[in-house]
LUMVO-201153 format. One line per 10 residues: number of its first residue (from 0); their letters; for each residue y negated, z negated, x of N, C-alpha, C. Coordinates in steps of 0.02 Angstrom, whole numbers. Each point is the difference from the previous one (the first is absolute). Layout:
<sites>
NUM) a) Y:Z:X:Y:Z:X:Y:Z:X  ...
</sites>
This chain:
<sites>
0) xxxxxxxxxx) 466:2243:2097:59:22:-38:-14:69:-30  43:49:0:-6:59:-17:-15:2:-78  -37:34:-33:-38:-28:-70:33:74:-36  35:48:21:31:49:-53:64:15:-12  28:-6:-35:39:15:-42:58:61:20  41:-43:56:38:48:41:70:37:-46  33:36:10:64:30:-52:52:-50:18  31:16:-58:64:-60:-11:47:37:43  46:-71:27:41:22:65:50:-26:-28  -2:-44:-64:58:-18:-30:25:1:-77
10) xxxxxxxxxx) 26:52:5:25:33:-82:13:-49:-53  -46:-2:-56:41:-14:-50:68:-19:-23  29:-57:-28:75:27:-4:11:-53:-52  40:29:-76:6:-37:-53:40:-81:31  -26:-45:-18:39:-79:33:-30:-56:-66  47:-62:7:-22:-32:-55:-68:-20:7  -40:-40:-40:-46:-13:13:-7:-60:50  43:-32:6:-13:-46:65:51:14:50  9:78:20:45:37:68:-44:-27:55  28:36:67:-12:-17:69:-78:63:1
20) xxxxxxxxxx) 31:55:-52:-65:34:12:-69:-38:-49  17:-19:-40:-71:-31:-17:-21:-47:11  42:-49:54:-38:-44:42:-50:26:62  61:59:32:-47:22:54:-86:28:-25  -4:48:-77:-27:4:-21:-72:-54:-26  15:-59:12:-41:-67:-14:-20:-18:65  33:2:64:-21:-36:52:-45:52:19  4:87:3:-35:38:11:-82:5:-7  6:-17:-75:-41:-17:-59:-51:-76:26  38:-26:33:-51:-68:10:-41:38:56
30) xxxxxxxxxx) 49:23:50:-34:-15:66:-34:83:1  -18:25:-43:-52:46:0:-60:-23:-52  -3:-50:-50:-40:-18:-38:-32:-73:34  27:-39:37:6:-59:3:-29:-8:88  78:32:30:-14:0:88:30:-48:-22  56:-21:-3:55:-53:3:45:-32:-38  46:-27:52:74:-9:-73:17:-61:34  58:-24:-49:15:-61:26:69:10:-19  57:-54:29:70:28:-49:-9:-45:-64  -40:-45:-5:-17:-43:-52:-36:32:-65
40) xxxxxxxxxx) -23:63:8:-10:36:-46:48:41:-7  35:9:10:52:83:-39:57:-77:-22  26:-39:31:-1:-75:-26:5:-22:-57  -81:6:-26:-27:-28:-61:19:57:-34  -21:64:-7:-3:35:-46:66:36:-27  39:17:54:82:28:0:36:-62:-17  1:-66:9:40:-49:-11:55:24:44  -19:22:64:67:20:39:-9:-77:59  48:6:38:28:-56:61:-63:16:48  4:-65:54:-57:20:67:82:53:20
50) xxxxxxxxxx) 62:6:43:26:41:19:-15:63:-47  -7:17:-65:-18:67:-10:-56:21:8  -64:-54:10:-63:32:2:-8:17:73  24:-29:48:14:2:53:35:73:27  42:30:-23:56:43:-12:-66:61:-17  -26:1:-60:-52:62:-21:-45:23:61  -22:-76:-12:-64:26:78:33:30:53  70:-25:13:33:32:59:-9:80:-1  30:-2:-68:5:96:-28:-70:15:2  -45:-26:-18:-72:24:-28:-8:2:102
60) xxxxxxxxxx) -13:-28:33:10:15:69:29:56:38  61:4:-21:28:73:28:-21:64:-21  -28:1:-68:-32:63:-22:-65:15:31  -37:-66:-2:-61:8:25:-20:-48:49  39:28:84:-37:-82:26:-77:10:19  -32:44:-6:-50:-7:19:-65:-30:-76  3:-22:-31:-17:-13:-50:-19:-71:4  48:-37:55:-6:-77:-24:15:-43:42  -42:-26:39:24:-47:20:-14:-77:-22  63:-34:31:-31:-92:0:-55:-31:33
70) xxxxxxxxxx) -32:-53:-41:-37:-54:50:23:-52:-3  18:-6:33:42:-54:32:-38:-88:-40  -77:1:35:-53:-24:-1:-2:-23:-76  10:42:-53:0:-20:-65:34:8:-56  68:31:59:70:-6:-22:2:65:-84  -36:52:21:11:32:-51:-11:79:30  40:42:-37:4:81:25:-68:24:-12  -32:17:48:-76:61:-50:22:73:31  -42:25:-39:-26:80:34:-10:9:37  30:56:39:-55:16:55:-38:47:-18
80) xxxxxxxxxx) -50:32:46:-45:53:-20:19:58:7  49:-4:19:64:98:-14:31:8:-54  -9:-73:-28:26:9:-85:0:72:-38  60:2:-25:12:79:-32:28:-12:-52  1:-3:-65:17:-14:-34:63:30:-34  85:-35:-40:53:37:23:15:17:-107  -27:-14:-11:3:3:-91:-59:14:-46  7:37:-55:-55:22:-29:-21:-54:-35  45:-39:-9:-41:-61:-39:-40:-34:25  -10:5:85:-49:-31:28:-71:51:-17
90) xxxxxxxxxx) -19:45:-25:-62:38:2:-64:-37:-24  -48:25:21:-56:-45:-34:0:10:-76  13:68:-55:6:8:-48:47:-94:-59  53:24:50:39:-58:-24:-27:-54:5  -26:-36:61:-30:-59:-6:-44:14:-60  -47:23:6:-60:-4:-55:31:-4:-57  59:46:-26:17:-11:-52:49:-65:-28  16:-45:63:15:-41:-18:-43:-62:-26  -77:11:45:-35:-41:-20:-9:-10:-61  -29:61:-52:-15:17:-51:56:1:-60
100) xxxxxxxxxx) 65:-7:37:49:-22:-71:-11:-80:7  -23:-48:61:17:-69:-26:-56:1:-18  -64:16:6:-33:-21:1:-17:12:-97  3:51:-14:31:6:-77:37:-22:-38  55:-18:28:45:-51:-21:86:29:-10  -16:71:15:63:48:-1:42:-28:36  0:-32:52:46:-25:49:-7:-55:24  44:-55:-14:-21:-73:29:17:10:84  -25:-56:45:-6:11:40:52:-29:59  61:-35:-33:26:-13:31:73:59:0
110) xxxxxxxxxx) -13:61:-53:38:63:27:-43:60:24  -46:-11:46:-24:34:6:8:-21:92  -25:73:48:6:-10:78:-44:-44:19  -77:-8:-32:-65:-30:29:16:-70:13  -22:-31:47:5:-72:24:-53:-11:-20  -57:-18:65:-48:-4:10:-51:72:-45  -43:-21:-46:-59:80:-38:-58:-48:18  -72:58:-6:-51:-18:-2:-7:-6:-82  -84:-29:-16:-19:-12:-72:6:71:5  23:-3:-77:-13:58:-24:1:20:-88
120) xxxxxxxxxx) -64:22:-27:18:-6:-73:-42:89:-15  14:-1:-80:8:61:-35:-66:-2:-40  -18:81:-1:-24:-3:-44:22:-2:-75  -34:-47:-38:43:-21:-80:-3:71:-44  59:26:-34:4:20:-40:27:-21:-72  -35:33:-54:34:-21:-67:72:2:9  16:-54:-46:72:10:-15:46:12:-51  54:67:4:37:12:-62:61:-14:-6  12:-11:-71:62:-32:2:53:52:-47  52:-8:30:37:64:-35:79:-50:2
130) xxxxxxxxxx) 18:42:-76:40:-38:-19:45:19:17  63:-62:22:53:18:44:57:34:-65  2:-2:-47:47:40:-41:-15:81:-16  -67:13:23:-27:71:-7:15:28:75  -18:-47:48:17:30:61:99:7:35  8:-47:-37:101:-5:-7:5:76:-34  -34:34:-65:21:27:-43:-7:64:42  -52:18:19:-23:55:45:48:7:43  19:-40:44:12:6:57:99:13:-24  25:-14:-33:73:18:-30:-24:62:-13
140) xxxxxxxxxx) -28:30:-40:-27:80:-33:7:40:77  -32:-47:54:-14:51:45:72:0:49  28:-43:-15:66:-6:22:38:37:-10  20:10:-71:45:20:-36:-21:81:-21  -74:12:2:-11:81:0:-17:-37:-81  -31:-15:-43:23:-12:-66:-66:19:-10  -21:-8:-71:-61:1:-42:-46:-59:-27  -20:-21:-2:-27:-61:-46:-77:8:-45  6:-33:-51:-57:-8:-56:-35:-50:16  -56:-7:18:-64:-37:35:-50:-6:-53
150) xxxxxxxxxx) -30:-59:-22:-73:-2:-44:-37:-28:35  -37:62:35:-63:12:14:-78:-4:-9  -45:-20:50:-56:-37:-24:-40:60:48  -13:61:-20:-42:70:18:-73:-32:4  -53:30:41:-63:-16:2:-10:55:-64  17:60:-24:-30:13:-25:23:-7:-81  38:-35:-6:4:-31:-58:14:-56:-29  -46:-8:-83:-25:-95:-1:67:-30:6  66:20:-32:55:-44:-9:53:38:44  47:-39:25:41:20:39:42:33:-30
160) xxxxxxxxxx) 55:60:24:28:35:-18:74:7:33  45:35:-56:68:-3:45:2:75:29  47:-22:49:-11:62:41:68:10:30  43:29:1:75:29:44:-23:26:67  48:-45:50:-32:16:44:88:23:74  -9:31:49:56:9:25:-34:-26:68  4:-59:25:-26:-1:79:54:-16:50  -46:26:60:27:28:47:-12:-40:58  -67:-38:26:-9:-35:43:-75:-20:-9  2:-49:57:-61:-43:-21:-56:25:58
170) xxxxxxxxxx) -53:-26:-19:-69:6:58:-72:-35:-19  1:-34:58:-53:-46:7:-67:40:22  -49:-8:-31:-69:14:39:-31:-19:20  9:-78:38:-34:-38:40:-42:-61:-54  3:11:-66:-4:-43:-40:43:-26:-49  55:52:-30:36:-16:-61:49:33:-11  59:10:-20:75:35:16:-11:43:-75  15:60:12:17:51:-54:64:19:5  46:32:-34:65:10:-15:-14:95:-21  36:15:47:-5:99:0:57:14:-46
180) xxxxxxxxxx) -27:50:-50:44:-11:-56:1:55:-45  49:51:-36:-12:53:-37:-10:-27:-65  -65:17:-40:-40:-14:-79:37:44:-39  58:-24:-48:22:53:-53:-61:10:-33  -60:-26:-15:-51:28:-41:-52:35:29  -11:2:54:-34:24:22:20:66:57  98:13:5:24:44:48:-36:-2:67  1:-55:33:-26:16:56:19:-54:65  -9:0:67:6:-63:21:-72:-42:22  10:-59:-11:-70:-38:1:35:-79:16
190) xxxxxxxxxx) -87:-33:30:21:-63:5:-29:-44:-58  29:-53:-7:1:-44:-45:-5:-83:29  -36:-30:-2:-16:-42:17:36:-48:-23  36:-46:33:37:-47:-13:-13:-69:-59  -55:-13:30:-4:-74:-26:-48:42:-72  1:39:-16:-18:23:-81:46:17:-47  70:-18:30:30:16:-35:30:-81:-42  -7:3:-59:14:-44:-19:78:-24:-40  31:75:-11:71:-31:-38:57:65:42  45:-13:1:61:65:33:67:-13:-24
200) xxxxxxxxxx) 35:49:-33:65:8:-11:25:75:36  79:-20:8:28:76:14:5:66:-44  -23:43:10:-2:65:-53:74:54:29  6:31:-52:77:49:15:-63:69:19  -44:17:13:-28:41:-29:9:31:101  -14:61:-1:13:40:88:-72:-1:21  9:28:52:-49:38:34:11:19:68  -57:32:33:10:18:75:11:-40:35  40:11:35:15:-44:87:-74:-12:39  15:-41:58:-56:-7:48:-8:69:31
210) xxxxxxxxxx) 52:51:8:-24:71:64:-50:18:-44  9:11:-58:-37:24:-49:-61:-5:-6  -24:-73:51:-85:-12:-23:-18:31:72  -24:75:-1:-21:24:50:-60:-41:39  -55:-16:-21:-38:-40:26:25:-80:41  41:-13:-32:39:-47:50:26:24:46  28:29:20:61:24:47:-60:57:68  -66:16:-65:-42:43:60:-54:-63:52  11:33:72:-24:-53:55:-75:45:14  -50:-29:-4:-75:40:-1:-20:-38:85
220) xxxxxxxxxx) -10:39:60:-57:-24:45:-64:-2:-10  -14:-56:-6:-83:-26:-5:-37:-8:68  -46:24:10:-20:4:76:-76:-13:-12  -7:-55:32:-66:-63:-8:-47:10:72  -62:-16:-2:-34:-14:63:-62:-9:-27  -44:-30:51:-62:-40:-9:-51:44:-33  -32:-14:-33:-51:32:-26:-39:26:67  -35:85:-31:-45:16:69:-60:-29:-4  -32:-9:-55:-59:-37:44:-14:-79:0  58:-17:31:2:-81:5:-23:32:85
230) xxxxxxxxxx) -28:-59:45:-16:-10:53:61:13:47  6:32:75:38:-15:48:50:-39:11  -58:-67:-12:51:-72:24:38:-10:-71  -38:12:-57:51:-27:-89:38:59:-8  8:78:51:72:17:-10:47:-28:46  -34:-37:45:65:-4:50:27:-68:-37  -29:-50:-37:20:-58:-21:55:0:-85  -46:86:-17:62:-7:-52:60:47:19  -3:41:64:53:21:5:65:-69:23  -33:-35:47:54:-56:-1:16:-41:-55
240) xxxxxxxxxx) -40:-31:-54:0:-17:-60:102:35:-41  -8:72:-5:48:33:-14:35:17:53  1:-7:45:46:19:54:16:78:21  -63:42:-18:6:85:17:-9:-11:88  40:67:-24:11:21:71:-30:76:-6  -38:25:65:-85:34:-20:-26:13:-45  -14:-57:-26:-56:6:-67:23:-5:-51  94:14:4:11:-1:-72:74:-54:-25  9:-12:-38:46:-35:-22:56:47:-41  48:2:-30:41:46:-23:40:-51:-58
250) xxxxxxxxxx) -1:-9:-31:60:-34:-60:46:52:-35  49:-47:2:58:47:-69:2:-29:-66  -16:38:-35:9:-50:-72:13:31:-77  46:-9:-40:10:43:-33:-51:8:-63  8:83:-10:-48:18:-45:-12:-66:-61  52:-19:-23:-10:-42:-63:-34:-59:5  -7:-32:66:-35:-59:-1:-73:43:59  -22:61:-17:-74:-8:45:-65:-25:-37  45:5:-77:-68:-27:-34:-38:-70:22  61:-53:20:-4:-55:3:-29:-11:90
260) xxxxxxxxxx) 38:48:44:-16:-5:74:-82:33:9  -21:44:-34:-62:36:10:-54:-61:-40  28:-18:-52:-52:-67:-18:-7:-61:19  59:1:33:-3:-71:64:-37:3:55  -28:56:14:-30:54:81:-91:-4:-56  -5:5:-62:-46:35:10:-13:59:3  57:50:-4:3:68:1:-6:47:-80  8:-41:-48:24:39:-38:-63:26:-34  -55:-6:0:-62:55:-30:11:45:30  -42:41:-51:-16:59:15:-26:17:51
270) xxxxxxxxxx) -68:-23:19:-54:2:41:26:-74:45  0:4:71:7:-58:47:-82:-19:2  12:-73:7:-65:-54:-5:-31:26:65  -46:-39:20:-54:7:48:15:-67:34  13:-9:99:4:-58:20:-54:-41:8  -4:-73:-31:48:-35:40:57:5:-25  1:5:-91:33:-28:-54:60:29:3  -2:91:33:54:41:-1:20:10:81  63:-37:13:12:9:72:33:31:24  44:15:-25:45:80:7:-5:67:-46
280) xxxxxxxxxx) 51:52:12:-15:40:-26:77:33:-8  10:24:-67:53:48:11:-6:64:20  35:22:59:-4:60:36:13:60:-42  93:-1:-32:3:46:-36:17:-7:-70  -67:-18:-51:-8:-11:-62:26:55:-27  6:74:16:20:39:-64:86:-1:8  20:-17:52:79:1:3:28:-56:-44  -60:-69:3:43:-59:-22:-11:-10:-59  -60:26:-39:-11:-8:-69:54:0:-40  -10:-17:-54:69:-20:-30:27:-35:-50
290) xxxxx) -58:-44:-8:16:-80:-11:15:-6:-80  3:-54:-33:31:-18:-76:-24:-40:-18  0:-36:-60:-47:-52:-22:56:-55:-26  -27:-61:20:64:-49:-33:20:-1:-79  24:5:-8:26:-12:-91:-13:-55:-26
</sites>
């Protein structure tokens, strides 16, 4: 079976969530993850008729007959090995990421495409809890363009403090959600960490819009590749690791969160480590420098 990730031959197109296109979208989805469908699955999961599941595959057939045939033998459609895949939701990205929402618990599994998954578990992280009337409160502010008064729990000070705040949008760093936000006390834009915030009301008080937080809105290329004196074979293993293409990898990411992307890499000293410990390298450190310190 062809193992890459051919271009979509079939557009997007807004439909309800249980349309003709997001069935075809599910049978696609099996028989590139799976190598087989049944009408007893689109069945189960669409709660549609055997004549409509019957009916899809017909369509899912005419778009792509080379994709699929029957066995007769065990009375179910598989793949063939010309398989081309006709939707982005079939990508390997997506699978994986579907694994990792059930497997987290983000997504139960009976709305999700996966039939048949292998084991699969996480590494454990702490867990924070953030309160749903601070995150309601935020998220109206950011709705509505508004302001709000936040009491704040600062690392660098013993008792928490109030603080006016105008936010704009949110961002995760691979551990914990901060809220991007203009500081009437401090005139500036910064992130603020969610689950420290302990009390929020609406304030009348202004401030800048989102164009305004230049660092948000600026897109920085970060351009990554293997450390030089790792061995032959440990650049060719971390160039696939990141997925560069000769030697190098390329990301887009905006200035305001590199603090958080360069310390997720390992990048953000001054001086790069020595391998094993340091396995890449940033190429162009004086362009991307930049970075901010959390609040």
């Amino acid at each position: 079976m062809n193992t890459k990730e051919q271009p979509t031959v079939v557009e997007q197109k807004a439909s309800p969530r249980w349309g003709r296109e997001r069935r075809l979208e599910f049978i696609d989805f099996r028989l590139r993850w799976e190598g087989r469908l049944n009408r007893s699955d689109l069945m189960a999961f669409f709660g549609i008729s055997v004549p409509q599941a019957s009916l899809d595959i017909a369509k899912y057939l005419e778009l792509a007959p080379s994709n699929l045939t029957y066995d007769r033998s065990a009375r179910v459609y598989v793949a063939t090995p010309e398989f081309s895949q006709l939707f982005p939701a079939s990508s390997s990205s997506r699978f994986l990421n579907e694994l990792l929402a059930i497997e987290s618990g983000l997504v139960e599994l009976e709305s999700s495409f996966l039939g048949w998954r292998p084991s699969t578990s996480l590494v454990p992280t702490p867990g924070r809890t953030l309160s749903p009337d601070i995150l309601a409160g935020l998220l109206r502010a950011i709705r509505d363009k508004s302001s709000v008064e936040v009491l704040y729990q600062s690392m660098n000070r013993p008792e928490p403090t109030h603080r006016v705040l105008r936010p704009h949008a949110f961002a995760h760093d691979g551990s914990r959600w901060h809220v991007r936000a203009y500081c009437s006390e401090r005139k500036k834009f910064l992130d603020f960490v969610v689950a420290r915030m302990l009390e929020i009301q609406p304030s009348t008080d202004a401030g800048p819009n989102a164009e305004d937080d230049e660092t948000w809105q600026e897109m920085v290329e970060v351009v990554i590749a293997p450390h030089p004196k790792l061995s032959e074979s440990a650049k060719k293993a971390i160039a696939l690791d990141y997925g560069m293409v000769d030697g190098e990898s390329r990301i887009s990411c905006k200035r305001a969160l590199l603090f958080y992307f360069l310390n997720h890499l390992g990048l953000d000293a001054d001086v790069e480590g020595e391998p094993p410990k340091q396995q890449i390298v940033l190429v162009n450190r004086a362009e991307v420098l930049g970075t901010k310190p959390v609040v």
